[in-house]
N, C-alpha and C positions, 0 to 999 in steps of 0.2 A: 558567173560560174559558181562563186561562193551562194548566190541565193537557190541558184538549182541543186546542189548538193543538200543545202538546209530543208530544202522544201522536202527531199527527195526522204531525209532521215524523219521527217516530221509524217511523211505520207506511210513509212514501214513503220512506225510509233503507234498510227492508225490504226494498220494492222494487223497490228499485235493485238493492241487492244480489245479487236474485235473477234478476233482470233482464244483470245481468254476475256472472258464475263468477271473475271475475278475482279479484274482493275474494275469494271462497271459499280461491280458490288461495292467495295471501297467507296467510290465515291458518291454514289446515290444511296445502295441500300444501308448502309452503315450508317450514315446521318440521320435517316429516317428510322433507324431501330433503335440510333440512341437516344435522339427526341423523343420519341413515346417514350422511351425506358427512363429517361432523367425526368423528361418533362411533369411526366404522370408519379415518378413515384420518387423521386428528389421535393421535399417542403420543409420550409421554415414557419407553415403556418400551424400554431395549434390550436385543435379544435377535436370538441366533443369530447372534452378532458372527466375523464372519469372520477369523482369527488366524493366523500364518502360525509354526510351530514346527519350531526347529533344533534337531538334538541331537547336539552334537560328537562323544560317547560314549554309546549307547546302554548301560543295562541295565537292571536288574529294576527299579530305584529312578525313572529317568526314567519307564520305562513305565507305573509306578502313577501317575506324576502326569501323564500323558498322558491315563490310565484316566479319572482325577477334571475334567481338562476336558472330556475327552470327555458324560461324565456332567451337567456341568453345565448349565442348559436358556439360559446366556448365550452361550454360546461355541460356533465352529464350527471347532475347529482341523483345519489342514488341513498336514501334515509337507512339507517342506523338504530338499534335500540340503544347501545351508550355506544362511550368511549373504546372499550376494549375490542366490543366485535368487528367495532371501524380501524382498528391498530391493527388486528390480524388480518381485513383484508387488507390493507395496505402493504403489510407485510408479504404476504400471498398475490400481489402484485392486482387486487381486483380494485383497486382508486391509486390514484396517483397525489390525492391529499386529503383532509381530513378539515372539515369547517364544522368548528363545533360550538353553537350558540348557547350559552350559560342560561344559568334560572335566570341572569336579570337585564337579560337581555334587553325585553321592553321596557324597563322602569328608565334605565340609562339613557335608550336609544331617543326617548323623546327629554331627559335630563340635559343632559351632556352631548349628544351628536354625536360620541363615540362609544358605541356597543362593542361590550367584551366577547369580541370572537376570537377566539382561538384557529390559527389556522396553522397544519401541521403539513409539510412536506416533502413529497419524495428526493429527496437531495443528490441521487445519484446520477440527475443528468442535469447538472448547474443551470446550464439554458432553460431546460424546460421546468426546473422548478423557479426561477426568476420571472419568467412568464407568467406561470400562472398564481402567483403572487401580486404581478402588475395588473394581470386580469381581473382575478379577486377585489383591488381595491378601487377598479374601476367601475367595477359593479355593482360595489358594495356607496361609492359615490354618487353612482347613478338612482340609486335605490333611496337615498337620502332625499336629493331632491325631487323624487319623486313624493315622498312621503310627506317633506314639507310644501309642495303644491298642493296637495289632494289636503292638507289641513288647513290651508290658508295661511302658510307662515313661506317665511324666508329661512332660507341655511345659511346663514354666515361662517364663511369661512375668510383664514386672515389672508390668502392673496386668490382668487379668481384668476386660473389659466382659462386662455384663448387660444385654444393649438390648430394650428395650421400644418399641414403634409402636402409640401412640395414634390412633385413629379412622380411619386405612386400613392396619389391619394387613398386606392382603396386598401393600401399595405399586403397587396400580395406579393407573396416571396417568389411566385410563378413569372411575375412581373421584371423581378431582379434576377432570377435565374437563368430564364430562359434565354436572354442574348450572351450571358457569360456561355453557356452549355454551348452556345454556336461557337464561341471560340474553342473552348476544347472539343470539339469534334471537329474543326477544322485544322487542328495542331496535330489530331492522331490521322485522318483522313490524308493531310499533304506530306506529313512524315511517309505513312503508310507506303504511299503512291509510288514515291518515286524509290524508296530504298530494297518493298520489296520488287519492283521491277526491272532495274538493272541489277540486283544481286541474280536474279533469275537468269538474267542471260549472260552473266560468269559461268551460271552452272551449266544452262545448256552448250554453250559453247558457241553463242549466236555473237558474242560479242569480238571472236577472232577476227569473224570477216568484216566487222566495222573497224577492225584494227590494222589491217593490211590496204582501207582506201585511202584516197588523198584527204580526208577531212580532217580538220585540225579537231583537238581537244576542246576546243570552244564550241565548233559545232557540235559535235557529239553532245555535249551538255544541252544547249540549248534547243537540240533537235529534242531531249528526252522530256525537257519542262516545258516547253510549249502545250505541247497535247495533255498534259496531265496538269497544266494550270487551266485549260479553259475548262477540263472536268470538276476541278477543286470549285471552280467558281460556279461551276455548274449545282454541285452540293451545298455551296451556300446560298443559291439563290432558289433551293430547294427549304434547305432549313429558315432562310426569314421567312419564305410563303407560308411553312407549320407555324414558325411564331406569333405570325400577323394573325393569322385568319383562324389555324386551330386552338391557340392558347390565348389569344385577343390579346398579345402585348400591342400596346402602345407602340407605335414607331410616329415618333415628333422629329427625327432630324429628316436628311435629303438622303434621295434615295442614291444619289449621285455621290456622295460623302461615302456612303455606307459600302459602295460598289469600290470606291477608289482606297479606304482604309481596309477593305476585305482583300483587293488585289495587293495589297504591301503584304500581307498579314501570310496572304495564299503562297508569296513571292519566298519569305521567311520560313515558311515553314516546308518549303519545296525544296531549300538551299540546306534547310536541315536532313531533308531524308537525300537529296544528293552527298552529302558530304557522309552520311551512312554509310550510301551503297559504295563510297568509293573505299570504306576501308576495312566493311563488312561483304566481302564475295560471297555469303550463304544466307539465302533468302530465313531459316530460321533465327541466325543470327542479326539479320539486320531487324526481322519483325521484333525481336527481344529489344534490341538497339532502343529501334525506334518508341516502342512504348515505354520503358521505363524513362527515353532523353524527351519528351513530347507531349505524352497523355500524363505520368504522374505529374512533373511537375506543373503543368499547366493544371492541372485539377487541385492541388494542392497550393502553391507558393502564388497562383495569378491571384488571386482577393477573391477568387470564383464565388467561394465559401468562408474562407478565412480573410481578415481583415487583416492586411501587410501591419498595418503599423499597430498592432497589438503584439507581432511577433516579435522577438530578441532580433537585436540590430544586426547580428552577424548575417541572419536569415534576410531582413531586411534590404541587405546589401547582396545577396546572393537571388534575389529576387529580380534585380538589373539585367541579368541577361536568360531571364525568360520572356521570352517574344508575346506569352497569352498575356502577362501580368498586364502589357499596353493594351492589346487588343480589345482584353476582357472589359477595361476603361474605357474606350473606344465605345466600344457596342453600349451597354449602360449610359452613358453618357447621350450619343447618337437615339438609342429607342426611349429611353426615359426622359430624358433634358432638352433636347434638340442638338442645332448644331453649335455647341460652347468652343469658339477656335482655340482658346489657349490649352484647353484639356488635350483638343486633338490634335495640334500642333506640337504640342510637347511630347505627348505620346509616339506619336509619328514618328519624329526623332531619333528618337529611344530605337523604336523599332525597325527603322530605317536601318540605322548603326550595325543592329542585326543582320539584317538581309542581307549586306554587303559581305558583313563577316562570313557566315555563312556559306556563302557565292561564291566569295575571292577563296576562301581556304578550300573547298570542294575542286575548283578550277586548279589552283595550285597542285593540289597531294595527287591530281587526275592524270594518269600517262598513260601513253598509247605503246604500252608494251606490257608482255603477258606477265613480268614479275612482280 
């Protein structure tokens, strides 16, 4: 009897569903408009960095390292008659730094291995003027040894690095991004689902008549997350195929991991938007709920973008009971590294913890009366 009632709430869930495209939208169109929208225009890669280059003294020796930025796929130098015209574009926002090779450039450069360049900085966006500082002396490194091959000498320097990149060797940030970006659209997607749909039906008044049957409060919950977890999984098995195939990330773990850590993750964040709708009855209320308790934090406090352990401890620790912070680990770990048990196992955990919470307080505060 109990399975036929369940079946029975899980078949009007259907519906519904089908009845409004909105829930469709949520879950298919929404992850595929966020992926273009993140995927394509969220980067930490910089490139084609606009650079403003003086040369006091022209000759054969500046010109080969003009050559080599030129060459370079970071750099957009763009020549200068001095220093001043290169300050006010900078100012005026037209380079983002300023490489200015001195009269004695060449005398040094083949003296001493270190030419006086001056390299001047737009500083207002820390990240990107560290960048391209590291990039600069990358190239300005690479240009060295180039120059002492083509003369038949050696560059001595006092230690020779041998760097190796483990698990995104080509350093794309498309690479690190795009499985965090599945967990925050999985976090706004399963909030979404289930908060604004039973707030809807407080409003219409469809949820009287499920309140006068014999079905217990368990089932009502679970007749509503059934149907909108196999959709949630449905959107994420939409969103890896865009990762995989449109954005060529890497996927090294098992596909089986990645299905069974997404259904905890779908489970968490379905328990999130039930526990909304039970104490938000206005579908614009819950939609407000829901984003600010789901999408900020998970875009914000998961590591999506920001590194947890650079923030103040207090943050640090308030970071524990956001559900993406595991996931976004999870995914990273799964598409980048493969399958590392103790990351996902600990993760799990954590995340676990959640679900229940979540569950059990939604079930609790849930009654089958209209006050």
């Amino acid at each position: 009897m109990k399975t036929m009632r369940l079946t029975g709430l899980m078949r009007k869930e259907v519906y519904e569903i089908l009845r409004d495209p909105s829930s469709i939208a949520i879950a298919f169109v929404l992850p595929l408009v966020l992926l273009l929208l993140f995927g394509y225009g969220v980067s930490l890669d910089a490139r084609h960095i606009n650079i403003a280059v003086v040369v006091d003294h022209p000759t054969q020796v500046t010109a080969s390292f003009l050559a080599e930025l030129q060459r370079s796929p970071w750099f957009q130098p763009t020549p200068y008659a001095n220093s001043a015209t290169a300050e006010q574009a900078m100012i005026h926002g037209r380079a983002d730094a300023i490489v200015w090779l001195r009269s004695d450039f060449t005398r040094l450069s083949y003296s001493s291995g270190s030419a006086p360049i001056h390299l001047i900085v737009d500083g207002v966006n820390a990240n990107n003027a560290r960048t391209i500082e590291n990039y600069l002396n990358g190239t300005w490194f690479l240009w060295l040894s180039e120059e002492a091959t083509r003369h038949g000498g050696h560059l001595h320097t006092p230690v020779a690095a041998e760097t190796q990149v483990w698990f995104n060797p080509a350093l794309r940030s498309r690479d690190y991004l795009v499985p965090g970006l599945i967990a925050i659209i999985m976090s706004l997607v399963g909030g979404l689902l289930t908060a604004l749909v039973v707030s809807r039906e407080w409003e219409r008044g469809t949820m009287e008549g499920i309140m006068v049957t014999p079905v217990s409060k368990a089932e009502i919950l679970l007749g509503k997350l059934v149907p909108y977890f196999v959709m949630g999984m449905g959107g994420m098995v939409l969103s890896t195929a865009m990762a995989v195939f449109l954005f060529a990330v890497p996927l090294r773990g098992s596909l089986l991991v990645l299905f069974a850590t997404s259904a905890l993750f779908m489970l968490t964040a379905l328990g999130m938007g039930l526990l909304i709708s039970v104490l938000a009855r206005s579908q614009f209320v819950a939609a407000m709920v829901a984003i600010v308790t789901t999408f900020l934090p998970a875009f914000i406090l998961s590591g999506f973008l920001y590194d947890i352990r650079s923030m103040p401890l207090p943050i640090q620790y308030l970071t524990c009971i956001v559900a993406a912070r595991y996931f976004v680990t999870m995914l990273q770990s799964t598409f980048l590294a493969g399958d590392v048990w103790p990351i996902l196992l600990r993760n799990a955990f954590g995340m676990g913890i959640l679900c229940a919470v979540f569950l059990g307080i939604a079930l609790l505060r849930f009654r089958k009366r209209m006050d």
